[in-house]
C-alpha positions in Angstrom: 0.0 0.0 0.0 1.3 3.4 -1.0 2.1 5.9 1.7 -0.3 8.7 2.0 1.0 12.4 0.6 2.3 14.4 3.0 0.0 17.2 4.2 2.0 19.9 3.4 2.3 18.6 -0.3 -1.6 19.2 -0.5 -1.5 22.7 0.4 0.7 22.9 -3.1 -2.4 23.8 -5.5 -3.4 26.7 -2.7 0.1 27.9 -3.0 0.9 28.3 -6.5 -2.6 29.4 -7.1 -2.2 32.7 -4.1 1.6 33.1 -5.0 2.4 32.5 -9.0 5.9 31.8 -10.3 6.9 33.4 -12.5 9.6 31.9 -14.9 12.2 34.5 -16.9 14.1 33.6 -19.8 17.0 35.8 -20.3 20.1 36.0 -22.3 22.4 37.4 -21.4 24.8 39.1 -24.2 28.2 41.0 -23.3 28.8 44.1 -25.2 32.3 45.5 -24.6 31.2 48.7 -26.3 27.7 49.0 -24.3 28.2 52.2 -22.1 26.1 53.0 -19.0 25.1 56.4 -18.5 25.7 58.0 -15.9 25.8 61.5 -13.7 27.7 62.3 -10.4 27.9 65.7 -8.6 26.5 67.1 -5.7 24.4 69.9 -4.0 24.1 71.5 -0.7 21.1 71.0 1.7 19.5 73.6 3.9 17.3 73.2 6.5 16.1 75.6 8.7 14.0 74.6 11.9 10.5 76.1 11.6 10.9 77.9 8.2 11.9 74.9 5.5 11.6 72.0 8.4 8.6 71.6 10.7 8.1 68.8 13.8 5.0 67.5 13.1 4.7 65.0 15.6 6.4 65.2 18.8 8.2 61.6 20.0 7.7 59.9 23.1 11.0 58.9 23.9 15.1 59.5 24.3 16.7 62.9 23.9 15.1 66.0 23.7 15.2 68.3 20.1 18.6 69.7 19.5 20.2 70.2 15.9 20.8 66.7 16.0 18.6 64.7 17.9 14.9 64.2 18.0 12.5 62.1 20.3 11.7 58.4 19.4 8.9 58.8 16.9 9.1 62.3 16.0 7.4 62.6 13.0 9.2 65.6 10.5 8.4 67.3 7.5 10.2 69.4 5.1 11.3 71.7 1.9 14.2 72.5 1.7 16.6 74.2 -0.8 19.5 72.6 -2.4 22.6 74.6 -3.8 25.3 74.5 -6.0 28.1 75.6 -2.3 27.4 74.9 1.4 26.4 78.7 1.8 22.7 79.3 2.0 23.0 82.6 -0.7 24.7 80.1 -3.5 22.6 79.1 -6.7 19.5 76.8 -5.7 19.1 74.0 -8.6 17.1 71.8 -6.7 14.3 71.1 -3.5 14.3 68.6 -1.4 11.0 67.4 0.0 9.6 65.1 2.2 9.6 63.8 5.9 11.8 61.5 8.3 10.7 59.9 11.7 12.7 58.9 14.5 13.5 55.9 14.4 16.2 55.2 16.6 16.2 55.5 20.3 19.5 57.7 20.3 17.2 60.5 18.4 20.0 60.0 15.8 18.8 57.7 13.3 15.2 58.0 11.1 13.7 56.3 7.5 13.4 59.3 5.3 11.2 59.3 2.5 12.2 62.5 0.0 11.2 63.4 -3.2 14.2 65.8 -4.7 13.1 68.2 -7.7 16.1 69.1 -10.1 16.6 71.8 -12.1 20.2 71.4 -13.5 22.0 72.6 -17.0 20.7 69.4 -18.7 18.5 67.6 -16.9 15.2 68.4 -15.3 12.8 66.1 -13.1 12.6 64.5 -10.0 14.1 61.7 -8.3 12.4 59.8 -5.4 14.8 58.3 -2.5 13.9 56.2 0.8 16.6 54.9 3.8 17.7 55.1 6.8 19.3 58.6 8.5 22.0 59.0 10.0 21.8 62.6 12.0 25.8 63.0 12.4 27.5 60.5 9.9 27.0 59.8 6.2 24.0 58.1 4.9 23.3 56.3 1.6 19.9 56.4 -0.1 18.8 53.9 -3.0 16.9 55.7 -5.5 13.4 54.0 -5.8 12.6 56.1 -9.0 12.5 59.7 -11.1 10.7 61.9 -13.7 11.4 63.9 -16.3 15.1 63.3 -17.6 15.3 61.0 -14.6 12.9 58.9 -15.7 13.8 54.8 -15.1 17.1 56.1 -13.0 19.0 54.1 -10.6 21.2 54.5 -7.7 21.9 56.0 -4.7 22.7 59.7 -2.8 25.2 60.0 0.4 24.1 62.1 2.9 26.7 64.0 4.7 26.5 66.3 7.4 28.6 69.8 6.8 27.4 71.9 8.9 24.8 71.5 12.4 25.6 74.6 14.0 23.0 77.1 14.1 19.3 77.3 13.3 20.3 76.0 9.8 21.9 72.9 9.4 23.6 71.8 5.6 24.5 68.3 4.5 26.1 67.5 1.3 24.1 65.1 -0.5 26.2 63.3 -3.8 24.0 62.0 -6.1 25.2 58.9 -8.6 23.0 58.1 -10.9 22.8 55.7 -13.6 20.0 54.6 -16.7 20.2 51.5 -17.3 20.4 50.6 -21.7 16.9 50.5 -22.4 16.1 53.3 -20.3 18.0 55.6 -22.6 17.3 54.0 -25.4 13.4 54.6 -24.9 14.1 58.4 -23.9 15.8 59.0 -26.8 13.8 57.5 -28.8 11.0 59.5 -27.1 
């Protein structure tokens, strides 16, 4: 007599009906002339507590507000202008918007969420980016997606801290950026 099916081999139809698999043929073909474009510079954040940044949501917990440091769960929003040099009076090609809570018991680390509006010599959009925050050390942020020019970019901006003296603290945020092949081969085509 055959041995019965094991119960968890039943529960098979239920499974691939609720989570379908997907199968991917690829080929993969190596182009030693295929080039990836690419951009890398960087721009100069300013925020300024209650004119471009705004506590929302006070936390619960840790160390109180300061420059650096907010409450477990503080929930912040803001706008804030990016330029070409760390002083506030250089050329603003860009705004940085979007909100950060606490998330760290220090008051030093948050997930930021930040949708970054570019207006540079040639190339105009958006780029949206999502990660964790360090207050006081550099910080790297995947890009999760863009418009305009940025349309279909990938990649990641570093967060550094310049300045947190002051009412108005600046971080230099580096952007590298890259499209991958069909990307730019549908925007030119477009």
């Amino acid at each position: 007599m055959a041995s019965p099916l094991p119960k968890y081999l039943l529960l098979l139809p239920l499974m691939l009906a609720l989570f379908p698999i997907e199968i991917i043929s690829t080929s993969h073909h190596h182009h030693h002339h295929s080039h990836i474009k690419s951009l890398h510079f960087a721009l100069f954040q300013h925020e300024t507590i209650n004119k471009t940044g705004y506590i929302i949501v006070n936390g619960v917990a840790g160390p109180d507000t300061s420059q650096t440091t907010t409450p477990f769960g503080t929930l912040f929003a803001f706008q804030d202008p990016m330029t070409v040099t760390p002083s506030t009076s250089s050329k603003v090609l860009g705004i940085a918007e979007g909100t950060s809570i606490t998330s760290g018991l220090d008051g030093l680390r948050s997930i930021s969420i930040a949708k970054i509006t570019l207006n540079l010599k040639n190339h105009r959009g958006s780029i949206s980016v999502v990660g964790g925050t360090h207050n006081i050390k550099p910080s790297d942020h995947p890009v999760v997606g863009g418009t305009g020019d940025f349309t279909f970019v990938q990649g990641y901006v570093r967060s550094s801290p310049v300045n947190l003296k002051g009412i108005t603290v600046t971080y230099k945020i580096e952007f590298h950026l890259y499209w991958p092949p069909y990307a730019t081969q549908l925007l030119q085509a477009a």
